[in-house]
Structure formats: structure tokens, C-alpha cells
C-alpha positions, 0 to 999 in steps of 0.5 A, spaced: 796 614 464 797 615 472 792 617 475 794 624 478 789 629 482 785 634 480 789 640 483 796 636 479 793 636 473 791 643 474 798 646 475 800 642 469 795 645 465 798 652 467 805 650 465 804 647 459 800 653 456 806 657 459 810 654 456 807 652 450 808 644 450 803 639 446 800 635 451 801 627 449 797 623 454 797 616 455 791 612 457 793 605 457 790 603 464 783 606 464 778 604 469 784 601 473 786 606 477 779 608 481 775 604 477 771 609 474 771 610 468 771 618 468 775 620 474 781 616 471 781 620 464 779 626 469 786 629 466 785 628 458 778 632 459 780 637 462 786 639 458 781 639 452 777 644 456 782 648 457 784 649 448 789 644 448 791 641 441 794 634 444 794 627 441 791 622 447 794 615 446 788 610 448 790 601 448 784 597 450 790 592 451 789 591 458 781 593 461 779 589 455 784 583 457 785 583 449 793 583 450 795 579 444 790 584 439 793 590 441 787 595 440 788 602 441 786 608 438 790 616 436 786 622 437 788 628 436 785 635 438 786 640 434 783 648 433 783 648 426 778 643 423 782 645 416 787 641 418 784 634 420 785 632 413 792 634 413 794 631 420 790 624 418 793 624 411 800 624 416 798 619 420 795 614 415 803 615 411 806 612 419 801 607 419 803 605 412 810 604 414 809 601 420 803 595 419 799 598 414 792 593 416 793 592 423 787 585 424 780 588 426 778 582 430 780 585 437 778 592 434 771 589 432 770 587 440 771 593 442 767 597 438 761 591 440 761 593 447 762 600 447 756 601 442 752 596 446 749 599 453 747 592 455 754 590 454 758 596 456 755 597 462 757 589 464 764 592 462 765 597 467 762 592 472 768 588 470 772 595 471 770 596 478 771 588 481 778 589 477 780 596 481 777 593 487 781 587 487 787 591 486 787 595 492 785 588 496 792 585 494 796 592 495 792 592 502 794 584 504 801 585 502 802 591 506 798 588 511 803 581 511 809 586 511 808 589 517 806 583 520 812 580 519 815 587 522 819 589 514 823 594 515 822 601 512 815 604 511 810 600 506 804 605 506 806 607 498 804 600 496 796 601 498 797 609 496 800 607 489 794 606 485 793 601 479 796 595 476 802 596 478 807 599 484 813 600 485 815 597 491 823 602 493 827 595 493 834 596 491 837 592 485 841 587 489 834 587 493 831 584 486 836 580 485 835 577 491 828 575 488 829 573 482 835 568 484 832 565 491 825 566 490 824 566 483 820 573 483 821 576 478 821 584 476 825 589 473 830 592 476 826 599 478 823 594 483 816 595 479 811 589 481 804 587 478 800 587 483 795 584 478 800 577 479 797 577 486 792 572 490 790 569 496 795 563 495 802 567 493 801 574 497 804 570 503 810 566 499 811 574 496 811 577 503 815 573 506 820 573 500 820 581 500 822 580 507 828 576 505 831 580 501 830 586 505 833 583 512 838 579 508 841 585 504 839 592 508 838 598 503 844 602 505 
């Protein structure tokens, strides 16, 4: 889920309602965003406050470094509580076909420290230093951008928020990357700002600045 603004999340809500959508939320980077738990999820409540019946897709993946146990979780909200049974029945026939017993290990980790005070609370310390590292990198590789006079504005990279940003680099830019400086990212230019530190951001910088004064974005 990206983080949105209240005001944004409250237009939406209207057009939903209006048009009579069913919201699915994806919640796959929780805490990243501003490094506060509620605010990240502010979105997801508020459509619940509003009446929605919704399906929210949770993964603890990333804010819980369990990448290779894919824990996540459905919830689905519904009005009529009649229907919980049918809707679980539903969901437990998909699982079957898909994984039937997914391993519990990763699940059992979260579940450890969401119901532990002591350590959830070390937890979301943790949350916070990520969010803050974060916005450390998209503040240096700015600041190695302009330094080095790059053309083209570079504020979005510190006004995106989260793990990722999507840097406006042309394909033929992102090739350059790949193929001259073995940077790699997808065409859509998207970086993980997490992959940054005090020992590449100069080297990624200058590569950037390569590419875009070598191959301008006509």
C-alpha cells in the first residue's frame, strides 16, 4: 500500500461509495512509509469507518525481514456477520488449491511479537530507524544529484516515501545503468532506496548523472 493523504483517501472513499466499488487494500510495507504504524494504515481504517466491506491484503515480508516465509494475512470485512462462514468456507477451497499448509515458522514469529508488549515495542522501534534510514539515502542521493548539477528536477526522490522510488529515467537511461555501470532496475526506472548506503550512493549518483548527460530524455 502507498501512502496517500488524508484529503486523498477521503475523495476516494467518496468515489467508491458512489460507484459502488469494493475496496482491496494492499498493505505490504507498513511502518515504512513515515515510520509510524497507524499513519501508514490511516487509509485502511478509515474506509472501515466509513461501511465498507473490503478485503485488506497484509504481508509481514518486508517490516518483519521475513522474506523467504511470506507471512501475510486476508481480512475481509463484511456487514453481515452471516456470511463470514461462507466467505471463510470460499477462501479455505482457494487455499487448497493453491498451498493447502503454508509453513508456520514465519507466522509463529509474528504472532510472537505482536503479543508480546516488550517485544512489539522493540519491533516498532525498528520500524522507525528503517523509515528514518530511508529518508537519510533519498536525502544524500538528492543532494549527490544536484551536486553534481544533474539535469532535471530531483525533488520527487526525497517527496516519494517508502522503500522504493521511481527515479523518471528513461528506458534507454536504465540501460545505460545496467549495462555500463551494472545498476540494476526494471525499465519503469523504480530503485530500491533500501539497496542504498553511505559506501554506494556516490558511485549510484554519479551513474545516474552518466546516464542522463550521456543519453538526454528527449
Amino acid at each position: 500500500m502507498t501512502l496517500v493523504s488524508i484529503s486523498v483517501a477521503i475523495c476516494l472513499s467518496f468515489t467508491f461509495k458512489r460507484r459502488k466499488l469494493l475496496p482491496f487494500f494492499d498493505c505490504a510495507y507498513q511502518g515504512f512509509a513515515t515510520g509510524d504504524l497507524e499513519k501508514d494504515s490511516w487509509p485502511v481504517r478509515y474506509f472501515v469507518s466509513r461501511g465498507f466491506e473490503m478485503l485488506c491484503a497484509q504481508s509481514f515480508s518486508k517490516n518483519f525481514g521475513l522474506y523467504s516465509e511470506r507471512v501475510g494475512n486476508l481480512t475481509v470485512v463484511v456487514k453481515d456477520p452471516s456470511v463470514v462462514t461462507n466467505c471463510h468456507t470460499h477462501l479455505i477451497s482457494l487455499v487448497e488449491g493453491l498451498y493447502l499448509t503454508p509453513p508456520h515458522y514465519g507466522a509463529r514469529i509474528v504472532s510472537l511479537v505482536l503479543n508480546d508488549p516488550v517485544l512489539f515495542n522493540q519491533w516498532t522501534d525498528h520500524i522507525k530507524v528503517m523509515s528514518g534510514r530511508t529518508k537519510q539515502m533519498r536525502a544524500a542521493l538528492k543532494a549527490k544529484l544536484d551536486h553534481l548539477g544533474t539535469p532535471g528536477t530531483w525533488d520527487h526522490v526525497v517527496s516519494q516515501i517508502g522503500m522504493f522510488s521511481y527515479t523518471g529515467l528513461s528506458e534507454d537511461q536504465v540501460k545505460f545503468l545496467i549495462e555500463q555501470h551494472h545498476i540494476y532496475l526494471p525499465k519503469s526506472s523504480r530503485i530500491s532506496i533500501c539497496g542504498l548506503n553511505s559506501k554506494n550512493v556516490d558511485y549510484v549518483a554519479k551513474a545516474i548523472h552518466e546516464a542522463v548527460t550521456t543519453i538526454p530524455d528527449n
